[in-house]
SERO-4910 file (N, C-alpha, C, O; in steps of 0.05 Angstrom, whole numbers):
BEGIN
 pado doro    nc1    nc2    nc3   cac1   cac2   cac3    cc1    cc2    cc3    oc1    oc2    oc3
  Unk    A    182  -1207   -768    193  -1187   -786    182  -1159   -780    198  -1141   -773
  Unk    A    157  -1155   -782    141  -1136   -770    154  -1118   -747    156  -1093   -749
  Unk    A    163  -1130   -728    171  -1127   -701    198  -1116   -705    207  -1094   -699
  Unk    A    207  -1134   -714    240  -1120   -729    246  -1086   -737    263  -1069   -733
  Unk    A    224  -1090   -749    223  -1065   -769    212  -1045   -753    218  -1023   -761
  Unk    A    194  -1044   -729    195  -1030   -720    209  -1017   -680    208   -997   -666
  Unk    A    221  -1045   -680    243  -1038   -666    270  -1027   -671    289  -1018   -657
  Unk    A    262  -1030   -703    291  -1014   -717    279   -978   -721    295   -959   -725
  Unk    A    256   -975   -720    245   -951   -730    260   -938   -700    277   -921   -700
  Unk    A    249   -952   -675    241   -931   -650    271   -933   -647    277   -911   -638
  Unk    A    296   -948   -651    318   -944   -646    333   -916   -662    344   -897   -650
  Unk    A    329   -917   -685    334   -902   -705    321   -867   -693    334   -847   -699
  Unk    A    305   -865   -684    286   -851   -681    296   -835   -647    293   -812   -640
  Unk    A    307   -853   -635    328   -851   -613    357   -835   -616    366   -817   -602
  Unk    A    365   -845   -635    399   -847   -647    394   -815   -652    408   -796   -643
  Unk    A    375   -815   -666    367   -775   -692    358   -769   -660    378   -756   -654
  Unk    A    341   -770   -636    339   -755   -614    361   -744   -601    361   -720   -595
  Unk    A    381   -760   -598    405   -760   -587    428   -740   -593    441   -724   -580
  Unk    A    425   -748   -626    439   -726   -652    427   -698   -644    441   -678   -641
  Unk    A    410   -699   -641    398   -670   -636    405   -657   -613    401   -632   -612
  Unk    A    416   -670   -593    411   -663   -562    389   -666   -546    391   -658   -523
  Unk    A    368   -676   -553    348   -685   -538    338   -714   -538    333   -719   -562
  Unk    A    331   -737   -522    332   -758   -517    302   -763   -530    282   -750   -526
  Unk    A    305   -787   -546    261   -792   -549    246   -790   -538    225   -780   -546
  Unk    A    249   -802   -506    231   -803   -490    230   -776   -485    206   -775   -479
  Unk    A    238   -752   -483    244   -725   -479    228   -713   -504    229   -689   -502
  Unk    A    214   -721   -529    216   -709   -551    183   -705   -556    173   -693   -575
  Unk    A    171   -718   -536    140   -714   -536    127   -692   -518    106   -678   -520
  Unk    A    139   -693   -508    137   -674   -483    142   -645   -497    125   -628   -504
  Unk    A    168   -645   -499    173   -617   -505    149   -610   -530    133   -592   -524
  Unk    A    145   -621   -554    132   -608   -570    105   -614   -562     91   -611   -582
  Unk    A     87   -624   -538     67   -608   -530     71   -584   -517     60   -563   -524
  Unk    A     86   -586   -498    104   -554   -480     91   -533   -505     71   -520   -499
  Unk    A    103   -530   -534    106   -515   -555     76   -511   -566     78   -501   -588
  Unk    A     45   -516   -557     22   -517   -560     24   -488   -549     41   -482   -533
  Unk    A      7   -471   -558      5   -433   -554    -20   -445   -531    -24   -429   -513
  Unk    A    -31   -463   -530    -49   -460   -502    -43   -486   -478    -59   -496   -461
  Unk    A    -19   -491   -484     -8   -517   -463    -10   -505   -435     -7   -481   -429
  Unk    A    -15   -524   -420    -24   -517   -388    -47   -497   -386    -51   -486   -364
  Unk    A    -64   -490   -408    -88   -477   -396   -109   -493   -391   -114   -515   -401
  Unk    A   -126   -476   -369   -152   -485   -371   -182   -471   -375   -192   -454   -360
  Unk    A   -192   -481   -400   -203   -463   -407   -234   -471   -403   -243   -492   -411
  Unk    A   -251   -448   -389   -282   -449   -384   -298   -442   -402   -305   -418   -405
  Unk    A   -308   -468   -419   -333   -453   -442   -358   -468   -445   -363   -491   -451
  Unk    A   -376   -441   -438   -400   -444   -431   -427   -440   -451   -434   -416   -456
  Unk    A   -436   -453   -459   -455   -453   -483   -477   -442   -472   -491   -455   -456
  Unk    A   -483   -413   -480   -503   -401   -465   -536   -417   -467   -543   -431   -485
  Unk    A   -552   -409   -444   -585   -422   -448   -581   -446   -448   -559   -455   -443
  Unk    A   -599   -459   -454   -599   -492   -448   -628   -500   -434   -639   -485   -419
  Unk    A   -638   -526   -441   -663   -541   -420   -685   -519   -424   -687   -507   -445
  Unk    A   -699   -516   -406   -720   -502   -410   -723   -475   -417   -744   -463   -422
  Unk    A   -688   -464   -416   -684   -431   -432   -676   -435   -459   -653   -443   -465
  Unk    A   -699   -426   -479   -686   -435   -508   -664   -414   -525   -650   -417   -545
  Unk    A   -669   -389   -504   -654   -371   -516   -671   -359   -536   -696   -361   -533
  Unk    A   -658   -341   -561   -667   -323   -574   -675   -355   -599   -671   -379   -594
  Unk    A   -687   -339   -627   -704   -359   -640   -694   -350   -672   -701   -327   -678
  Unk    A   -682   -362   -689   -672   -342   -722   -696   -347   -736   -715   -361   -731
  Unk    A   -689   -327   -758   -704   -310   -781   -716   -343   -786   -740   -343   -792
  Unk    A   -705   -363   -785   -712   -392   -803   -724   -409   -788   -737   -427   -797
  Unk    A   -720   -405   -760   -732   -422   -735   -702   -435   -725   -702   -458   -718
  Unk    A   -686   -424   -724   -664   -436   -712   -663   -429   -686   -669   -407   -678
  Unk    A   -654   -448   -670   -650   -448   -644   -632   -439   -622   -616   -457   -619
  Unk    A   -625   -418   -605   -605   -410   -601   -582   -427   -587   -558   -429   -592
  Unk    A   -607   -446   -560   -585   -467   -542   -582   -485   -563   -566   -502   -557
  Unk    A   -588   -486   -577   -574   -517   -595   -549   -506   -611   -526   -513   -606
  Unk    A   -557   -489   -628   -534   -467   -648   -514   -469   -618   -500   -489   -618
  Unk    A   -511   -450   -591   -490   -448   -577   -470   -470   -571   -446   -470   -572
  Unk    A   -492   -491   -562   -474   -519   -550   -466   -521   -577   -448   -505   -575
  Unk    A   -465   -527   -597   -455   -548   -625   -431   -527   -635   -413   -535   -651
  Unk    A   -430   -495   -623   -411   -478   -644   -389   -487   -605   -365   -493   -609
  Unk    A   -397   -487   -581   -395   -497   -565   -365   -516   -562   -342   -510   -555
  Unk    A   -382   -550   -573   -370   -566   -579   -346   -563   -595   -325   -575   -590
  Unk    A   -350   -542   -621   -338   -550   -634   -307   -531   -634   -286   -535   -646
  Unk    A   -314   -512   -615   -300   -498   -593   -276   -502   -583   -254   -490   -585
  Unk    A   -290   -531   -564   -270   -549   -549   -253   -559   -568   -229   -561   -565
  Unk    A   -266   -565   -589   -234   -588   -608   -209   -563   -618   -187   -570   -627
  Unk    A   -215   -545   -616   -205   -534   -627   -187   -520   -606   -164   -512   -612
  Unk    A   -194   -517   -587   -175   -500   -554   -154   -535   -551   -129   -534   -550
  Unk    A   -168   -560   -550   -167   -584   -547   -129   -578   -558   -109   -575   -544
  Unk    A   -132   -577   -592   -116   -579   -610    -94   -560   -606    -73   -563   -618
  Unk    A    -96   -541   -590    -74   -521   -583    -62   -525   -558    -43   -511   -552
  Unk    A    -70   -547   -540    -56   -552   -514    -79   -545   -489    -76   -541   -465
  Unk    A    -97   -544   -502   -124   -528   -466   -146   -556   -468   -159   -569   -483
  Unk    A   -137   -552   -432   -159   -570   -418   -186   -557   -426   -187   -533   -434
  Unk    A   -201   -567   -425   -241   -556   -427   -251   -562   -417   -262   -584   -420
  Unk    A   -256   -547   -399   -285   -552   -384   -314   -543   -387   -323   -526   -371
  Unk    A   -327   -551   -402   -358   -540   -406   -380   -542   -375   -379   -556   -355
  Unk    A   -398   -521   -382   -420   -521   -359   -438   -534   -367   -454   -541   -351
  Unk    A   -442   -544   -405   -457   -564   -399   -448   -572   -427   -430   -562   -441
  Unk    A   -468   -597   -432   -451   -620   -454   -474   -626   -474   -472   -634   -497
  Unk    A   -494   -622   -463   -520   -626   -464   -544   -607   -465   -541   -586   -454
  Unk    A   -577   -614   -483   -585   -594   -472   -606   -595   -443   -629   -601   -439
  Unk    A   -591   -589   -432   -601   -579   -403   -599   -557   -390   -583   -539   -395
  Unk    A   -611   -558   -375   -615   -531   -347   -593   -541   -328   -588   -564   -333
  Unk    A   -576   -528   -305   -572   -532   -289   -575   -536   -261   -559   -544   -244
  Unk    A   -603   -528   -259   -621   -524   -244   -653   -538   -255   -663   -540   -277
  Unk    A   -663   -549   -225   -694   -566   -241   -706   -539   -234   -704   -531   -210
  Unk    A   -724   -516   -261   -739   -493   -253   -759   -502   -239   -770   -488   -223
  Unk    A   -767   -534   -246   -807   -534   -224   -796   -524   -205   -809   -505   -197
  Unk    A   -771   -531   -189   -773   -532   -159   -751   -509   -141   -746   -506   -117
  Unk    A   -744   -496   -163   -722   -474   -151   -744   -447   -159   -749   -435   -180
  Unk    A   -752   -445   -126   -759   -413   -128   -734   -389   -122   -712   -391   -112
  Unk    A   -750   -363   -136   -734   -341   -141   -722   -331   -163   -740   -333   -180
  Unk    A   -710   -325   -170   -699   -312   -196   -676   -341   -199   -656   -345   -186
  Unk    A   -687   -357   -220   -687   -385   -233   -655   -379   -246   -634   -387   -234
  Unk    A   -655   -364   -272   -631   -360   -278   -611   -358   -269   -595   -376   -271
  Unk    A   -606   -328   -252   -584   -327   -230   -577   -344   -216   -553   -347   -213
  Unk    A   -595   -362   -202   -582   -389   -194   -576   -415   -217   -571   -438   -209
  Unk    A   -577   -411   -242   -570   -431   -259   -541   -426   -264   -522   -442   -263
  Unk    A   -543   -385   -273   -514   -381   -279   -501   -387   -255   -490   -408   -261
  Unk    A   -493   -383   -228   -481   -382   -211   -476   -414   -211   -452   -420   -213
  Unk    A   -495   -434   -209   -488   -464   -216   -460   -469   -247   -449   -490   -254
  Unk    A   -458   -445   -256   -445   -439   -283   -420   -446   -271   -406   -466   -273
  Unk    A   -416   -416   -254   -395   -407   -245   -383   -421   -225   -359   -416   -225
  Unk    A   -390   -440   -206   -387   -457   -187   -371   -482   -218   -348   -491   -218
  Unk    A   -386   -486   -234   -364   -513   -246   -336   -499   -255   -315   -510   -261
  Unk    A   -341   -474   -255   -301   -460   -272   -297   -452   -245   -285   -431   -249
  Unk    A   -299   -454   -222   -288   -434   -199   -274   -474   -189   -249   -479   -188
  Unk    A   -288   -489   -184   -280   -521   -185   -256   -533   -191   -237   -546   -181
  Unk    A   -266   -520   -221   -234   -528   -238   -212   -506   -244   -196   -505   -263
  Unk    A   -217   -487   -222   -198   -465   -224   -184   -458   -261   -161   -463   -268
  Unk    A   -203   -448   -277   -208   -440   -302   -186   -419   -299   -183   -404   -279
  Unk    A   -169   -418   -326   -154   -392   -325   -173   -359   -341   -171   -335   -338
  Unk    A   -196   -381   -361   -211   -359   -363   -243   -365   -378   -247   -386   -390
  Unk    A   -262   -347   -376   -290   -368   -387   -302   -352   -412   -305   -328   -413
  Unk    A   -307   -368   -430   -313   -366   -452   -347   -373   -452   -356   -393   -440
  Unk    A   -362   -354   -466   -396   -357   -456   -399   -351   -487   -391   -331   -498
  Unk    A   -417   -378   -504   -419   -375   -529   -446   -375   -534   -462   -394   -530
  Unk    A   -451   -351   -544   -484   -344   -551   -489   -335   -583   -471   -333   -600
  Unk    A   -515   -332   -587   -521   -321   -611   -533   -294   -609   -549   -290   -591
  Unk    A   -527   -274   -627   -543   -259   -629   -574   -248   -645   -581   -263   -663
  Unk    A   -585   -234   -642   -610   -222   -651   -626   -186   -653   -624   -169   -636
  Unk    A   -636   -186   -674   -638   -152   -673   -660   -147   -688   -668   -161   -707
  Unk    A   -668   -127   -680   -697   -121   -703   -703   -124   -726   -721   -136   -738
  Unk    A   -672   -103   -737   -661    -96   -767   -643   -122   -776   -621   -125   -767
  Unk    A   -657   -141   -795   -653   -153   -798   -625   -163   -818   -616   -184   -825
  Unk    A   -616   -130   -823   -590   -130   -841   -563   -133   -814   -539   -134   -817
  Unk    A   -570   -132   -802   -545   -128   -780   -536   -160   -773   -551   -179   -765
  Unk    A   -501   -159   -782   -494   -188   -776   -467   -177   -764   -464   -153   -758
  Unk    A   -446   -200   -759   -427   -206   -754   -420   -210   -731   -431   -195   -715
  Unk    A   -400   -228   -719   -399   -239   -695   -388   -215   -672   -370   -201   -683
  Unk    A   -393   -208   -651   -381   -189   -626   -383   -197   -600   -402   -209   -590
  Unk    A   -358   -188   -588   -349   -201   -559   -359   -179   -537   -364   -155   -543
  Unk    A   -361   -188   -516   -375   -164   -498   -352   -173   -469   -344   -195   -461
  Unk    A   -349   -150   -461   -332   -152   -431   -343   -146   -410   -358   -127   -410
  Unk    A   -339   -158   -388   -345   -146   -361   -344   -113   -357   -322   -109   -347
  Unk    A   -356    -92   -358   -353    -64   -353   -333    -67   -323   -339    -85   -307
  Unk    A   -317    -55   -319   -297    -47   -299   -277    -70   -296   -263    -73   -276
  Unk    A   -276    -86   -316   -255   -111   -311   -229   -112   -337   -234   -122   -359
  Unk    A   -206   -103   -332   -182    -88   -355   -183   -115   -363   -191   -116   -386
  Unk    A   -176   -145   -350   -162   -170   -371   -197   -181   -387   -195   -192   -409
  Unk    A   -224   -177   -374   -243   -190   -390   -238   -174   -420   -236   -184   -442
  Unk    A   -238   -144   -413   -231   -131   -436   -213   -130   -460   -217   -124   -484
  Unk    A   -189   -138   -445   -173   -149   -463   -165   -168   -474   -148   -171   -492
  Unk    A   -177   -183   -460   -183   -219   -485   -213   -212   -487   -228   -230   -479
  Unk    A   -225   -193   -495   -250   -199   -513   -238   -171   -532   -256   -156   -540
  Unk    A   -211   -164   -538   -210   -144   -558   -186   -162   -581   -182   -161   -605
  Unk    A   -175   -179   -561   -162   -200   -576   -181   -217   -594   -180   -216   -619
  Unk    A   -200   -235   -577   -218   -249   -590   -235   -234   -615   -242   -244   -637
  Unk    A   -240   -209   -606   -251   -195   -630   -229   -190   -656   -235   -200   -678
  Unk    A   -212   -180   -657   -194   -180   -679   -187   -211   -677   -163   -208   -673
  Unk    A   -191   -232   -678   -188   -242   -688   -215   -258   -709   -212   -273   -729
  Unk    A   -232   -251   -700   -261   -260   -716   -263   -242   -730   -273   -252   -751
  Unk    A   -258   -207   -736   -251   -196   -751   -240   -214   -776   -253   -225   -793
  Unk    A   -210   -215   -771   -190   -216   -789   -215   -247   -805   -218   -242   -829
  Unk    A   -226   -265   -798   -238   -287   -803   -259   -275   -811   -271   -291   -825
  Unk    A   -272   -253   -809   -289   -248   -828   -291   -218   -828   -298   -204   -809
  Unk    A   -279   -204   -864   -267   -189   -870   -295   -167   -868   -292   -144   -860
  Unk    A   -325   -177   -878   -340   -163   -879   -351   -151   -841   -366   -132   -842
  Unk    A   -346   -157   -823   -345   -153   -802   -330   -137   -782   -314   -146   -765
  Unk    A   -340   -106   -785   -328    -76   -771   -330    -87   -748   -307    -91   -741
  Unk    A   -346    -95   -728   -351    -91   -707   -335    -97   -679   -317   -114   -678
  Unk    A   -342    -82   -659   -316    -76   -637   -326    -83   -611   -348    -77   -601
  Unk    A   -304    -98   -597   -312   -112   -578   -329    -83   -557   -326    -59   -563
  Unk    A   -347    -91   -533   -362    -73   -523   -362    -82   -494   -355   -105   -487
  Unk    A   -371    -65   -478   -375    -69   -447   -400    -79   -446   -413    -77   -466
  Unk    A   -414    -95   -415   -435   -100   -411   -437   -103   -386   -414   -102   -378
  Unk    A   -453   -106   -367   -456   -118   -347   -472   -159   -357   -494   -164   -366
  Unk    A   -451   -181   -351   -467   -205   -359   -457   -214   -331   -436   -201   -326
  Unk    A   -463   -230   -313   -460   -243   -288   -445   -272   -285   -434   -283   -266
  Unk    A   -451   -284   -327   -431   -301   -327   -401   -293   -324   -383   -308   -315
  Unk    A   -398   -265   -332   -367   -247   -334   -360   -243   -310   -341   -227   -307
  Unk    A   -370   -255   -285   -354   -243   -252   -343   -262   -244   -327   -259   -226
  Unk    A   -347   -283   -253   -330   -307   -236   -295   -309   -240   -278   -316   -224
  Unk    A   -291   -298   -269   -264   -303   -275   -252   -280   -284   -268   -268   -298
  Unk    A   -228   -265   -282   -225   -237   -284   -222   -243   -322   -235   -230   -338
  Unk    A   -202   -265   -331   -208   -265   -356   -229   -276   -372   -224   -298   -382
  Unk    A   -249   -266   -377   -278   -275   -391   -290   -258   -414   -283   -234   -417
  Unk    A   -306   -268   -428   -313   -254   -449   -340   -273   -462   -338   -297   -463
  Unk    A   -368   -257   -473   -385   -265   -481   -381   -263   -509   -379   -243   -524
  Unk    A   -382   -288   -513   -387   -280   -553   -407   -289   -571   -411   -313   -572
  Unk    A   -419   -275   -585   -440   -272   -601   -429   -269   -622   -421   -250   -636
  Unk    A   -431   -300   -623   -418   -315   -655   -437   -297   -683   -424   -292   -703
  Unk    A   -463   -290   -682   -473   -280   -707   -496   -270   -694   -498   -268   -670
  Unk    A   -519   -261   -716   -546   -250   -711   -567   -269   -724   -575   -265   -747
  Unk    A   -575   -290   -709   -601   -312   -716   -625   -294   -737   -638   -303   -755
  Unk    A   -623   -270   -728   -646   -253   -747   -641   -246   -773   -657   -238   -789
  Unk    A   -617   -248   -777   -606   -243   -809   -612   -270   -826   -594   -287   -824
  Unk    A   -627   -276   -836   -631   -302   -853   -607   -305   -856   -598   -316   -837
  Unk    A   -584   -297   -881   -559   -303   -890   -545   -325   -872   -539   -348   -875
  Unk    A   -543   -301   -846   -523   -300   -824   -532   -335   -804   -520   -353   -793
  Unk    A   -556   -328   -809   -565   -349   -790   -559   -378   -804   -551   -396   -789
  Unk    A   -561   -384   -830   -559   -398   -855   -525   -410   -850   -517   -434   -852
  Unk    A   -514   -395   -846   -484   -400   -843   -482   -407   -826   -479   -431   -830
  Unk    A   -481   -402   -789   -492   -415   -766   -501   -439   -765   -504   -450   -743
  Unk    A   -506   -449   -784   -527   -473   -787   -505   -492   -791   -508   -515   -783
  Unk    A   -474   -483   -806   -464   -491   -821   -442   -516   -809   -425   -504   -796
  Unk    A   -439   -534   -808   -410   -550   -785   -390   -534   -798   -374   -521   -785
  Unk    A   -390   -535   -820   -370   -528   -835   -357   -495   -818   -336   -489   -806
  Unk    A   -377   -484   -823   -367   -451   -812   -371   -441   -786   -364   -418   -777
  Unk    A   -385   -466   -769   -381   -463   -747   -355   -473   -734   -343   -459   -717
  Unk    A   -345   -499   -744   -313   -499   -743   -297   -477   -746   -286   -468   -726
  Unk    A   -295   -466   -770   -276   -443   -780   -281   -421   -755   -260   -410   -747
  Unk    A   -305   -414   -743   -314   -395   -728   -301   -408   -698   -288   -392   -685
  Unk    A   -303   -425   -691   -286   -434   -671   -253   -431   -673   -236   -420   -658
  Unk    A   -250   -443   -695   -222   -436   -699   -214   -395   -698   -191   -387   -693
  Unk    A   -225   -386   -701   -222   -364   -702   -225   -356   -668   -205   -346   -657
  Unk    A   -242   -359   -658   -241   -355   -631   -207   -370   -611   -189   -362   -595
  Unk    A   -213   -391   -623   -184   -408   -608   -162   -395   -614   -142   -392   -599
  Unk    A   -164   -384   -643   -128   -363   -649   -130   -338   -629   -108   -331   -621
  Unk    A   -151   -323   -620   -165   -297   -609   -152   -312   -579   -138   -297   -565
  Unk    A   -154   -329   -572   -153   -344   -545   -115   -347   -538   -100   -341   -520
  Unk    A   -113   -356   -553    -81   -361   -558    -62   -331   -559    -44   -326   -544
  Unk    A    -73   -315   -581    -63   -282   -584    -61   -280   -554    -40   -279   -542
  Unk    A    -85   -279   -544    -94   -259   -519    -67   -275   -497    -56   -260   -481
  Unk    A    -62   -297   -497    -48   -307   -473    -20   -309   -488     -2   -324   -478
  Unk    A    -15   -295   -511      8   -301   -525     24   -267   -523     48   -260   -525
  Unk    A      0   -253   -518     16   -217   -509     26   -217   -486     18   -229   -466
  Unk    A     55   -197   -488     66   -201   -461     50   -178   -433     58   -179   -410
***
């Protein structure tokens, strides 16, 4: 009976495909096609990691842990709009073993960065950090661009109005930099989800809850930016 009923469903379900002009087997497809990030591939990189802990919050919060987890939660969310993900790491680790790599340690970690999105031919890389500042009143999340690069710039002015609009108390405007993670891919952008030094700010960071929402906010910023003509 079971079986019945649902060989009557997928028939039925056929018949209304048909009615429509489009066939069932035809009807999955297209409404992934209709995902604002279908066919991308997107590079996001949880800044620090392994033996670089990054910066340290007002509470003892951690920066590589806070990055990978706002990170992760990143991916479900690019995942849910149609984008492949590729992270540089999953985990906390280095890319590089420091005992045994002499020279300027970093630069060859990031470049190990940029070698996994240059691999999977990334359409653009996303580098998720926290911020920190003396004055401990200064919060809200800001994107930083490659200095001399027009598309890093303009998906990190997208990504910024859209973490704006997600958090109303938050003036702040995307900015130039020199970062070395920003040269691999012409569209890239660093973002500094909050300020670890603001107790409040860092408190919220902490949060799954608002680190979701804060992902989701980046993923609409991601979508805008590849959604302008």
């Amino acid at each position: 009976m079971k079986e019945r009923v649902v060989a009557l469903l997928v028939l039925l379900a056929g018949l209304l495909g048909f009615w429509l002009g489009q066939p069932f087997s035809e009807a999955r497809p297209a409404a992934a096609a209709a995902l604002p990030l279908a066919g991308k591939v997107v590079g996001v990189d949880p800044g620090h990691g392994g033996y670089d802990a990054g910066c340290t919050g007002a509470g003892g919060a951690c920066e590589k842990a806070l990055n990978l987890e706002v990170a992760l939660q990143l991916r479900e969310a690019l995942e849910a709009r149609g984008a492949r993900v590729v992270l540089s790491r999953e985990t906390d680790i280095a890319l590089i073993d420091p005992e045994n790599t002499p020279g300027y340690k970093k630069r060859k970690e990031l470049t190990r960065r940029l070698e996994i999105f240059a691999a999977a031919e990334v359409d653009c890389v996303l580098s998720v950090h926290m911020n920190e500042f003396t004055d401990p009143a200064q919060h809200g999340a800001q994107v930083f661009y490659q200095t001399g690069a027009p598309e890093s710039e303009t998906l990190a002015r997208a990504l910024q109005a859209s973490l704006c609009a997600f958090d109303p108390d938050n003036d702040r405007r995307a900015n130039a930099g020199d970062y070395y993670i920003l040269t691999g891919t012409p569209a890239s952008a660093l973002v500094e989800c909050g300020f670890l030094s603001n107790p409040e700010e860092e408190a919220r960071l902490l949060d799954r809850d608002y680190q979701r929402a804060l992902a989701e906010a980046v993923a609409d910023g991601l979508a805008a930016y590849f959604a302008a003509p």
